[in-house]
Every structure is written in structure tokens, then in C-alpha cells.
N, CA and C of each residue as an Amber inpcrd file, in Angstrom:
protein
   366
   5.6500000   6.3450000  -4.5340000   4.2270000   6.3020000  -4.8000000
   3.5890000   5.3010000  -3.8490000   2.5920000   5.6360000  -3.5180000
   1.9250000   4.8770000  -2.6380000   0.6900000   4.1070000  -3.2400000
   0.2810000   3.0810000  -2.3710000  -1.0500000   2.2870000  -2.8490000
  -1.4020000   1.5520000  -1.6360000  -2.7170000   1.1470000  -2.1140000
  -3.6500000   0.6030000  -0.7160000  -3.0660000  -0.9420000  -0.3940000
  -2.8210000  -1.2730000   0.4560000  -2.4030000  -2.2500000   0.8810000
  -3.2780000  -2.8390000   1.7400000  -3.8960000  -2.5740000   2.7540000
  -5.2410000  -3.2760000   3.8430000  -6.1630000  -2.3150000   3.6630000
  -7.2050000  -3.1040000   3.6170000  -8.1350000  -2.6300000   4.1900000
  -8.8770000  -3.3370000   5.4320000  -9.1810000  -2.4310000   6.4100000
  -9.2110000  -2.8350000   7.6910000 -10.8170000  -2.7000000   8.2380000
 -11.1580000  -3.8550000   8.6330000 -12.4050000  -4.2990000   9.0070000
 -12.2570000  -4.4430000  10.3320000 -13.2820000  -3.6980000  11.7840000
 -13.0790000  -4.0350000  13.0990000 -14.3500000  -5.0360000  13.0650000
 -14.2890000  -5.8430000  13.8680000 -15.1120000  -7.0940000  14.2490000
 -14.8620000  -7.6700000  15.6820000 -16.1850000  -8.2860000  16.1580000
 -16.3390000  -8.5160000  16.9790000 -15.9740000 -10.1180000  17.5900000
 -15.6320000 -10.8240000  16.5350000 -15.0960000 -12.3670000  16.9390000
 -14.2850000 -12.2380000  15.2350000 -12.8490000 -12.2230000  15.7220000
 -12.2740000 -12.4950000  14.3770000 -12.3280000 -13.5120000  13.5680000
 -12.0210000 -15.0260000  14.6550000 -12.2910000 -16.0620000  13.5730000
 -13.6810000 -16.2660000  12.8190000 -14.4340000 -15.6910000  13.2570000
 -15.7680000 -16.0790000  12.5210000 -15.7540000 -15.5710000  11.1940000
 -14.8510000 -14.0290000  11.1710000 -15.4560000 -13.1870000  10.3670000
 -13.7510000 -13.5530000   9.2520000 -12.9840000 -14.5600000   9.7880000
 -11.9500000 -14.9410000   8.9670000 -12.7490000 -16.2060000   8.3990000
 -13.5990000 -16.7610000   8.5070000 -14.2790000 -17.6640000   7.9230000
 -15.2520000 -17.0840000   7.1170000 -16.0770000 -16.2050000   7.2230000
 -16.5210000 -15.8140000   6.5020000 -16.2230000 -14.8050000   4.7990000
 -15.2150000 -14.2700000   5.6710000 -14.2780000 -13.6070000   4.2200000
 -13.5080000 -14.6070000   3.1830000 -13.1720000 -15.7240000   4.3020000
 -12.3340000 -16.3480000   2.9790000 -12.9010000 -17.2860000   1.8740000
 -14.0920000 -17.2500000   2.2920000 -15.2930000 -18.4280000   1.8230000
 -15.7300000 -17.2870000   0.8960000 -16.2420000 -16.0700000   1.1840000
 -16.6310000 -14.7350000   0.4020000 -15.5400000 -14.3070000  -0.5400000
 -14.5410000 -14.2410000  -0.4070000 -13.4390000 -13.7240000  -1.1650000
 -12.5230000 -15.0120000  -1.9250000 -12.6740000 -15.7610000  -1.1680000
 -11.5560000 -16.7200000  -1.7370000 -10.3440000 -16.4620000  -1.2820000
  -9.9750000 -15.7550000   0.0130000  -8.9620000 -14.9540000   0.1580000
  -8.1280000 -16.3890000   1.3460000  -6.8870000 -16.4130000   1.9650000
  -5.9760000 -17.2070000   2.5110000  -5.4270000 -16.0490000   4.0540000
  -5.4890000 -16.5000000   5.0230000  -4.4690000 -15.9950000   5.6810000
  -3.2340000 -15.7170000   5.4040000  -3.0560000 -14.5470000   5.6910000
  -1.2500000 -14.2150000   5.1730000  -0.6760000 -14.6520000   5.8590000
  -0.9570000 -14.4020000   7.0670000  -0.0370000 -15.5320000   8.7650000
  -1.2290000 -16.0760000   9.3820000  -0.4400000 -16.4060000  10.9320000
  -1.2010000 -17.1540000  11.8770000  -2.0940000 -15.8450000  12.4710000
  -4.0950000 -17.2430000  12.0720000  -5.1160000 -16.0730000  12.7760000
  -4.8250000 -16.0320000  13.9930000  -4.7830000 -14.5630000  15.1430000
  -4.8040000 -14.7710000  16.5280000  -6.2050000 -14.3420000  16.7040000
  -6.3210000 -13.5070000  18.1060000  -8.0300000 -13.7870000  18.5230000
  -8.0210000 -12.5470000  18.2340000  -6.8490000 -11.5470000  18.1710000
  -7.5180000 -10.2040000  17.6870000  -7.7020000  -9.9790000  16.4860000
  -6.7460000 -10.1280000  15.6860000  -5.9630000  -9.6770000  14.6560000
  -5.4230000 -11.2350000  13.2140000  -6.5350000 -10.5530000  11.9250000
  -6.1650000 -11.7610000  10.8600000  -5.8870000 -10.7890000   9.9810000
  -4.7870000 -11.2140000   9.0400000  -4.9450000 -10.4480000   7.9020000
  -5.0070000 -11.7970000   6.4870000  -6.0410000 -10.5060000   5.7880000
  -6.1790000 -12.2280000   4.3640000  -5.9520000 -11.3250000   3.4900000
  -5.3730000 -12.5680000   2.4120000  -4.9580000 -11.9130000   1.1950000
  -5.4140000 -12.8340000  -0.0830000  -5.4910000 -12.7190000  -1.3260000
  -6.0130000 -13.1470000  -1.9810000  -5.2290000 -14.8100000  -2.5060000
  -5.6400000 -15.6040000  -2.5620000  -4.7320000 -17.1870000  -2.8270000
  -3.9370000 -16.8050000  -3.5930000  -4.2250000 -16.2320000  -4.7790000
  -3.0700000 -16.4390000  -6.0390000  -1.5240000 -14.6990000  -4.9770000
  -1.8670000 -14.2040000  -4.0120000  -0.8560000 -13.2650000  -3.2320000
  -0.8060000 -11.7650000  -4.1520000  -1.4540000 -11.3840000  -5.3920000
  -1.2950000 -10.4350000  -5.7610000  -2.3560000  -9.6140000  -5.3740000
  -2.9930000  -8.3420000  -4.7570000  -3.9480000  -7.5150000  -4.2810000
  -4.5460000  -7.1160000  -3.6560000  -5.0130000  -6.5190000  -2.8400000
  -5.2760000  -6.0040000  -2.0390000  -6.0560000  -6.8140000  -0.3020000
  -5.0100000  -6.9770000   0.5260000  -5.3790000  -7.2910000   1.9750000
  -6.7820000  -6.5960000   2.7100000  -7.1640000  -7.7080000   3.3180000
  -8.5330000  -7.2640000   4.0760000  -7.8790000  -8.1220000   5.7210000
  -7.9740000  -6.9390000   6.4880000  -6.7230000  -7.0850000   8.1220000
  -8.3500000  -7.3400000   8.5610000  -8.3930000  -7.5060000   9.6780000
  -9.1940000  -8.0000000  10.5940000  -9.1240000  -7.5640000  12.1470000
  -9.7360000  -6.9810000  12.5270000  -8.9820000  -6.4560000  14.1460000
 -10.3370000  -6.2500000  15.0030000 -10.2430000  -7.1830000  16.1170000
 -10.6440000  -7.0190000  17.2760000 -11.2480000  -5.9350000  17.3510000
 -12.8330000  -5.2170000  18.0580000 -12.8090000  -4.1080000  17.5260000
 -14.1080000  -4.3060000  18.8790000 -14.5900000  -3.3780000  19.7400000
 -15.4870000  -3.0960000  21.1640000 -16.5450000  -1.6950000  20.2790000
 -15.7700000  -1.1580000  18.7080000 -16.9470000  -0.6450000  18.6490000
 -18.4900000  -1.1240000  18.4070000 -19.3090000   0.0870000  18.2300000
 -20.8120000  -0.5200000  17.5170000 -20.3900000  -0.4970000  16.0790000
 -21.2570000  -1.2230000  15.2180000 -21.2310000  -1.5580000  13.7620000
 -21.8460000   0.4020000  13.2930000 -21.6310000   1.0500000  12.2270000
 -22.1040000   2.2240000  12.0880000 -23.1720000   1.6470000  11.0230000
 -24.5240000   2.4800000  11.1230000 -25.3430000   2.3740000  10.5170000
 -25.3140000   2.6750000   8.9340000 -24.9810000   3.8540000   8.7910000
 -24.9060000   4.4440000   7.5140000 -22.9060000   4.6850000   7.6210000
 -22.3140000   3.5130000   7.3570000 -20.6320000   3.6590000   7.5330000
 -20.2240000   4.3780000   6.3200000 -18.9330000   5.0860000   7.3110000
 -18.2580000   6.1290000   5.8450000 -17.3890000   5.5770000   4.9930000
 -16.8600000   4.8130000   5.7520000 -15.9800000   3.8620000   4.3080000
 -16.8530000   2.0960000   4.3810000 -16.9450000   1.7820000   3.3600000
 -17.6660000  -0.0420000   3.0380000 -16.4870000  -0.2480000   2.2050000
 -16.4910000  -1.8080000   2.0050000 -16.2450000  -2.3230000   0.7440000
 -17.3720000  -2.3250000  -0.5760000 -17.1870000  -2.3640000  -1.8260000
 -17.8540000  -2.4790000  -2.8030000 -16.8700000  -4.2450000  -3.4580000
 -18.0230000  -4.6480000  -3.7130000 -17.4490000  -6.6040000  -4.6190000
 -18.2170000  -6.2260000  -5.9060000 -17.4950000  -6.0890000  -6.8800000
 -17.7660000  -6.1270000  -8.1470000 -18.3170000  -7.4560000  -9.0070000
 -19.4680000  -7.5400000  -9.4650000 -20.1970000  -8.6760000  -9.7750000
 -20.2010000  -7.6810000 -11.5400000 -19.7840000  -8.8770000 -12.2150000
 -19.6700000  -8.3900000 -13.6860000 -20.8130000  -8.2280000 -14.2850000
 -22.3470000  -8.7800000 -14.4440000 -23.7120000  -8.1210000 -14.6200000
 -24.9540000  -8.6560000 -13.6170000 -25.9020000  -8.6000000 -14.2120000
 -27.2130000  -8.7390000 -12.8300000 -26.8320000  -9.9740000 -12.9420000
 -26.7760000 -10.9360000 -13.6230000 -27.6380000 -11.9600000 -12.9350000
 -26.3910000 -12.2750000 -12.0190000 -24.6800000 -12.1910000 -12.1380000
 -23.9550000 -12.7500000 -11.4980000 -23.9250000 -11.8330000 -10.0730000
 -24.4900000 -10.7420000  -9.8850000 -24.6390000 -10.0920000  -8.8290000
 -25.5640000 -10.6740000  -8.0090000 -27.2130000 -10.9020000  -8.7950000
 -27.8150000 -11.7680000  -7.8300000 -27.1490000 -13.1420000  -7.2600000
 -26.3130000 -13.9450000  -8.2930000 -26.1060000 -15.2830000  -7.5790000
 -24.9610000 -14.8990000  -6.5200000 -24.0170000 -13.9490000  -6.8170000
 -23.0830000 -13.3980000  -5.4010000 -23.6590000 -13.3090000  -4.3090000
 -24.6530000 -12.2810000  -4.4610000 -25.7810000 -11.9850000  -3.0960000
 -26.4910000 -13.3150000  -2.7110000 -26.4980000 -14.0580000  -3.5020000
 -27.4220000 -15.3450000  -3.1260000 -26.1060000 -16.6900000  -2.0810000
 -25.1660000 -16.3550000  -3.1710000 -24.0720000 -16.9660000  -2.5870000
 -23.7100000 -16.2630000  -0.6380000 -23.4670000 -15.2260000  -1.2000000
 -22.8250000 -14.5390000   0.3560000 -24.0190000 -14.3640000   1.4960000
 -25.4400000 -14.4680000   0.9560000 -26.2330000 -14.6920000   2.1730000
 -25.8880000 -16.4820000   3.0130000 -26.0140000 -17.2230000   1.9680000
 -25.8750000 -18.1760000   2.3440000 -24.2940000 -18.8040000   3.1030000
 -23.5610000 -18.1230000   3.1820000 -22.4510000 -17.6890000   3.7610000
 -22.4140000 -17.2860000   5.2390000 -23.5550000 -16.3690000   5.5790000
 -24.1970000 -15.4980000   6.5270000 -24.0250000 -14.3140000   6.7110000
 -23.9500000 -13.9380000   5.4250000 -24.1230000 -12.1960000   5.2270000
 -25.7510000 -11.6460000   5.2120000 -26.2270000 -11.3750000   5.5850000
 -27.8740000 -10.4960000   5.6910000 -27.8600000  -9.0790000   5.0200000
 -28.7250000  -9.3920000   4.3710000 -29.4720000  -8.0990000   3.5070000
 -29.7060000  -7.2610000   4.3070000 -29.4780000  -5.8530000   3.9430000
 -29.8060000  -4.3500000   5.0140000 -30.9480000  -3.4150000   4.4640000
 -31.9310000  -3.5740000   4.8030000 -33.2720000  -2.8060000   4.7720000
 -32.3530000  -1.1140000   4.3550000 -31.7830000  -0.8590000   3.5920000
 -31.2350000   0.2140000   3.0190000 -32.2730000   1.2930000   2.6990000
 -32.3070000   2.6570000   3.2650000 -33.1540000   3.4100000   3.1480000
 -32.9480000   4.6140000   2.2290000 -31.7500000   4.3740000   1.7400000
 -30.5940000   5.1740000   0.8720000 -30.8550000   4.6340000  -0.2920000
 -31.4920000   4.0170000  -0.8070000 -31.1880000   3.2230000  -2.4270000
 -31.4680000   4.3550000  -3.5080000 -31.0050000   4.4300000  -4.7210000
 -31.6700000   5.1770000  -5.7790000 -32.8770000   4.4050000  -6.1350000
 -33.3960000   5.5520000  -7.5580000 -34.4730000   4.5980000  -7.7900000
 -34.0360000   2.8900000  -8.7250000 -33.0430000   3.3160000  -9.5520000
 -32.7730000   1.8330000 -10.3760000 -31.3440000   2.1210000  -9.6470000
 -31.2600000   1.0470000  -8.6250000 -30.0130000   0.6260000  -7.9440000
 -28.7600000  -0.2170000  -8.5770000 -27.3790000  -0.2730000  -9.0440000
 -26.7570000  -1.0460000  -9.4360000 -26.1090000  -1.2740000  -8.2190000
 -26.2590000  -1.4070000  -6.6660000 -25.8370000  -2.3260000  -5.6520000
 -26.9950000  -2.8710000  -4.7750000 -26.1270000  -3.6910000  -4.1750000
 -26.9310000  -4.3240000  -3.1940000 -26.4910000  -4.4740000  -1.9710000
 -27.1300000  -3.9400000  -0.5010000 -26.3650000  -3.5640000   0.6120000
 -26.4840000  -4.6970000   1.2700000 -25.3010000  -5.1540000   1.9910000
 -25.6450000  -6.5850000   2.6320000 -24.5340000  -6.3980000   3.9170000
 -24.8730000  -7.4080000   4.8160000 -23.4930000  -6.9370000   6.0580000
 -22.8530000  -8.1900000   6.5530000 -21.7450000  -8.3780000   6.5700000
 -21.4210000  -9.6560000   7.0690000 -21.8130000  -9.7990000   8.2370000
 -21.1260000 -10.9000000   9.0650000 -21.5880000 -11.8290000  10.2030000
 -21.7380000 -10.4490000  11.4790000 -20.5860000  -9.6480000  11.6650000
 -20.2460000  -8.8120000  12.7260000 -21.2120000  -7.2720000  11.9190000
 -21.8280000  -7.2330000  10.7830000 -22.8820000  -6.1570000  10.7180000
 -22.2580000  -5.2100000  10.1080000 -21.0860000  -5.6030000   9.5350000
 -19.7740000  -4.4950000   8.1990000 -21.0180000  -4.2170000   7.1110000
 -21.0400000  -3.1350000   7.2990000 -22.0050000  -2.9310000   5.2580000
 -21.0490000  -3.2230000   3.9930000 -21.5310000  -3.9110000   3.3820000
 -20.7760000  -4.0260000   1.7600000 -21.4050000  -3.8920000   1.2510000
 -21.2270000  -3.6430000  -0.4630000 -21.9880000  -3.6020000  -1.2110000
 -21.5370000  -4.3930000  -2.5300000 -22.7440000  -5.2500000  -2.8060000
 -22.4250000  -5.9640000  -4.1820000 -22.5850000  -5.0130000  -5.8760000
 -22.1240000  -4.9570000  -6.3490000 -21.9270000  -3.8070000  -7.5630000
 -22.2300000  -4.8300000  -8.8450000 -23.7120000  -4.2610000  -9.7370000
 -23.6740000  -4.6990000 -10.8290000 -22.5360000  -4.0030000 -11.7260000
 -21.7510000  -4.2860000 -11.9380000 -20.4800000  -3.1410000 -12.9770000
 -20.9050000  -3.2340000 -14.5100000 -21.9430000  -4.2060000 -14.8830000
 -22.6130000  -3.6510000 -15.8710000 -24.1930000  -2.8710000 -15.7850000
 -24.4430000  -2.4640000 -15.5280000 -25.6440000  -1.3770000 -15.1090000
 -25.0610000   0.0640000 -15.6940000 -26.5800000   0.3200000 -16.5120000
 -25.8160000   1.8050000 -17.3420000 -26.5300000   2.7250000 -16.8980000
């Protein structure tokens, strides 16, 4: 049986965007960062890797795969989003929203879309 093991983010300066995830995630290098290539994993070592790789593409506007960060109701979603801007993640003028949205589109340093998830929103 299989299961997800990385998920893989291309970026344009790795260490930046290894500073920025681990401050966002709480996550640790699994090994030594090089200039292409980091992979992080969560401190306590149980779940799911976010790799890091050197990457000459453009950022995609409307990307087919994101991450989603699960924020347990609004208000802890707003202070996430409040947290991870101040981090230097930027809000994305999202032209896609429903009308009552339970995310919030934001992009890290290198312009990755994520999305913050109220997981209580009914």
C-alpha cells in the first residue's frame, strides 16, 4: 500500500522558502539544506514531507495541485493568515472565490498558492 510521502514545492531561492516553511509549519530539515534541494519534515518526524527543489519555472496562476493548512475555525484561520502574512506570505486577489468562502488564498515568498481552510465552516 502506498501513501504520500513529499510533497514537492519548486522555488526559486530554496533557503528562503526553507525559512519560511519552517516558521509556517513548524517543520525541521530532514538533512543538510543545499542550494537546490531541502526536504522538511514535521519536528515531532511523524507526517507528511514538504521537498523543496530549485525550480527556473514561472509560479502558475490558477495551480493544479496547492497545499490546503487546516485552521480548526474562523477566528484561528484569520490569526494563521495573520500569522503567515507576517511571515511573508501575501494574499492573492483570487478571482475564483465562492460566495461564503471557507479558504483563504495566500502565496508564499516564491508565489506557491496555498490555501488556509476554515475546517469548521458548514
Amino acid at each position: 500500500m502506498l501513501n504520500i510521502g513529499s510533497v514537492v514545492l519548486g522555488v526559486s531561492d530554496v533557503r528562503r522558502a526553507v525559512a519560511f516553511w519552517t516558521r509556517a509549519l513548524a517543520y525541521v530539515p530532514r538533512d543538510e539544506v543545499k542550494e537546490d534541494w531541502a526536504v522538511l519534515m514535521p519536528a515531532t518526524g511523524a507526517g507528511v514531507h514538504l521537498a523543496l527543489g530549485l525550480s527556473r519555472t514561472p509560479v502558475q496562476e490558477e495551480p493544479r495541485t496547492h497545499l490546503d493548512l487546516y485552521a480548526g475555525d474562523a477566528a484561528e484561520q484569520v490569526a494563521e493568515v495573520a500569522r503567515l502574512v507576517s511571515l511573508g506570505a501575501e494574499r492573492v486577489d483570487w478571482d475564483l472565490y465562492p460566495a461564503d468562502p471557507d479558504f483563504v488564498v495566500l502565496a508564499d515568498p516564491d508565489g506557491n498558492r496555498f490555501c488556509v481552510i476554515d475546517t469548521s465552516h458548514g
